[in-house]
C-alpha positions in Angstrom: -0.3 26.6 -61.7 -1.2 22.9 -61.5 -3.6 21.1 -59.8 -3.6 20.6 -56.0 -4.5 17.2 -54.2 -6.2 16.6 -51.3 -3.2 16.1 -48.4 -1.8 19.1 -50.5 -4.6 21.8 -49.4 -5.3 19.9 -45.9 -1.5 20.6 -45.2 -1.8 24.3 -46.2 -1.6 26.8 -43.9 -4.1 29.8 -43.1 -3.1 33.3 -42.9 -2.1 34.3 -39.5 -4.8 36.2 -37.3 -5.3 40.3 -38.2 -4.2 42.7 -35.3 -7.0 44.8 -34.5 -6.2 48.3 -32.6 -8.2 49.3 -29.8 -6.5 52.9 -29.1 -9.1 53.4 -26.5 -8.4 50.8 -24.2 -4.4 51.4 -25.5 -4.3 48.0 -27.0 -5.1 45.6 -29.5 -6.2 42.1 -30.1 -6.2 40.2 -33.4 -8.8 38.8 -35.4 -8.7 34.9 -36.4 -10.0 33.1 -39.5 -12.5 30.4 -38.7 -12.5 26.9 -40.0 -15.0 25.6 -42.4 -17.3 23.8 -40.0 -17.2 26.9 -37.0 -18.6 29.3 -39.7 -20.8 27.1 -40.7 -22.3 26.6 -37.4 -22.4 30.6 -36.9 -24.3 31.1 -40.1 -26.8 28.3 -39.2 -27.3 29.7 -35.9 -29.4 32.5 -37.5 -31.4 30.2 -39.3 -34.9 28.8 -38.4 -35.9 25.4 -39.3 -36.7 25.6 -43.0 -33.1 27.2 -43.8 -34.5 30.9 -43.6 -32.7 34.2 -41.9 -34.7 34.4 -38.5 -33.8 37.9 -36.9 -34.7 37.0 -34.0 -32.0 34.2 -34.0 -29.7 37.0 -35.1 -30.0 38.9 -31.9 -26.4 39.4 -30.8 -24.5 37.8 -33.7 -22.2 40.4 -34.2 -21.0 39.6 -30.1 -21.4 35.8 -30.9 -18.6 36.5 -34.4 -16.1 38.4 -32.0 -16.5 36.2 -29.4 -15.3 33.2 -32.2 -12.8 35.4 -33.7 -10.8 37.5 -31.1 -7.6 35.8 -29.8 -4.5 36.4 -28.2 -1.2 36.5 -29.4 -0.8 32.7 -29.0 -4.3 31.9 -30.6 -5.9 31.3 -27.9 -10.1 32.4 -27.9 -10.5 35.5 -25.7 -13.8 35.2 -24.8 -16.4 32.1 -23.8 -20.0 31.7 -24.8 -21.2 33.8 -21.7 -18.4 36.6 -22.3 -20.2 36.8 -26.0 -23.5 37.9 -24.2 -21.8 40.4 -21.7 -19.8 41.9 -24.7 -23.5 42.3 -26.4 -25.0 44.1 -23.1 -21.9 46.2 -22.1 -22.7 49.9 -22.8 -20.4 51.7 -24.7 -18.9 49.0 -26.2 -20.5 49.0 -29.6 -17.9 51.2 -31.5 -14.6 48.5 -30.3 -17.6 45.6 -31.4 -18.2 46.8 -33.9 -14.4 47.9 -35.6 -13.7 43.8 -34.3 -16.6 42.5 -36.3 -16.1 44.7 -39.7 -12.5 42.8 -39.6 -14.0 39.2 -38.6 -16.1 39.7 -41.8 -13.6 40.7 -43.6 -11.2 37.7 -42.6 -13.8 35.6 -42.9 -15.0 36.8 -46.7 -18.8 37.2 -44.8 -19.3 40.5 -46.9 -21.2 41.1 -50.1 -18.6 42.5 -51.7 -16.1 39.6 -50.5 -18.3 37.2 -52.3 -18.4 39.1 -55.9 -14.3 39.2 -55.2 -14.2 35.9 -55.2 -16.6 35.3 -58.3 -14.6 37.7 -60.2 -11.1 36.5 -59.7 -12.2 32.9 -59.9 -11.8 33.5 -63.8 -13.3 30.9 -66.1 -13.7 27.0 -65.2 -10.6 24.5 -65.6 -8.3 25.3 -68.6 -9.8 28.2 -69.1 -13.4 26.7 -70.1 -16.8 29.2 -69.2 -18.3 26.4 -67.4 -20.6 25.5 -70.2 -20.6 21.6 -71.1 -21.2 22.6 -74.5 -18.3 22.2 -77.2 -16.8 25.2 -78.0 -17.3 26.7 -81.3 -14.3 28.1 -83.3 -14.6 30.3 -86.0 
């Protein structure tokens, strides 16, 4: 592998958006990865001023992360701010928000277990080093 510049990983492309099914309303939508900056402002969005989870502020973020994540075919954002807060209130909705939101987690690497993935096939630092600044020692 060799080292990517800049205008080579801006000019990448994301994987496409994950079909979700939703066999009880006979249809599906799909399931989007966000960009840096919009997951950013949906993590922060649970935080209170000195950088700490609020719960309160957490009311209705698993509405808020479909709401970002759900498109169309083409793309496009299903639902609005408002729709976010009417998918939260709808009874008998939870089960379809919450099979959207497992995937929008998943997409998005939000999980636990997404993170350690991550950390573990990272490997070592460049060429191979541990990270440590110290010279290695050969015996």
């Amino acid at each position: 592998m060799k080292c990517l510049s800049a205008s080579e990983i801006l000019q990448s492309k994301p994987p496409g958006p994950e079909r979700v099914e939703l066999p009880e309303l006979d249809g599906f939508v799909y399931v989007r990865l966000l960009s840096g900056r919009e997951l950013d402002q949906y993590q922060s969005a649970m935080l209170d001023a000195e950088g700490n989870f609020d719960p309160d502020r957490a009311v209705g973020c698993r509405a808020r992360l479909v709401a970002l994540c759900a498109v169309d075919e083409s793309g496009t954002q299903l639902f609005g701010v408002r729709e976010a807060l009417a998918i939260d209130q709808a009874p008998g909705l939870g089960p379809l928000l919450d099979r959207i939101y497992e995937v929008a987690q998943r997409v998005n690497r939000m999980r636990k277990e997404d993170a350690k993935s991550a950390e573990k096939n990272s490997g070592h630092g460049r060429n191979g080093e541990t990270g440590s600044d110290s010279p290695g020692t050969s015996a």
